[in-house]
C-alpha positions, 0 to 999 in steps of 0.5 A: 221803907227799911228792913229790921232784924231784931238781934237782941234785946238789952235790958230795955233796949232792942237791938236791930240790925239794918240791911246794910248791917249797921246796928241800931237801937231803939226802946223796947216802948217803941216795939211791939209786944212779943219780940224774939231775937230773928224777928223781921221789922219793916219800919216806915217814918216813925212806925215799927210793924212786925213783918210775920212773912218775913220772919217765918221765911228767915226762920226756914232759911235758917233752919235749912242751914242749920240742918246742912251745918250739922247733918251726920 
């Protein structure tokens, strides 16, 4: 199983970062419904699924260092 950020989306294009920081893209069609920038994938042969856990654990990570970057 590999490990995908979605970084950003080009038109119809995702654009997902590996966790070896190799940048890879796929077809919007190929991804579920919904994606944002930050999202976490898990991506086994074929198949792309949303990883929800992931993702909000990122998302606190982020939000953690964010707030020690711009605390007053």
């Amino acid at each position: 199983m590999a490990r995908l950020i979605l970084d950003r989306i080009e038109g119809d294009t995702a654009v997902l970062e590996t966790e070896s920081g190799k940048m890879i893209c796929l077809p919007l069609s190929k991804m579920p419904k919904g994606i944002k920038s930050g999202d976490v994938f898990d991506k086994n042969e074929d198949k792309i699924t949303f990883n929800a856990e992931q993702t909000a654990l990122r998302r606190e990570r982020m939000n953690i260092l964010k707030s020690k970057l711009f605390k007053k």
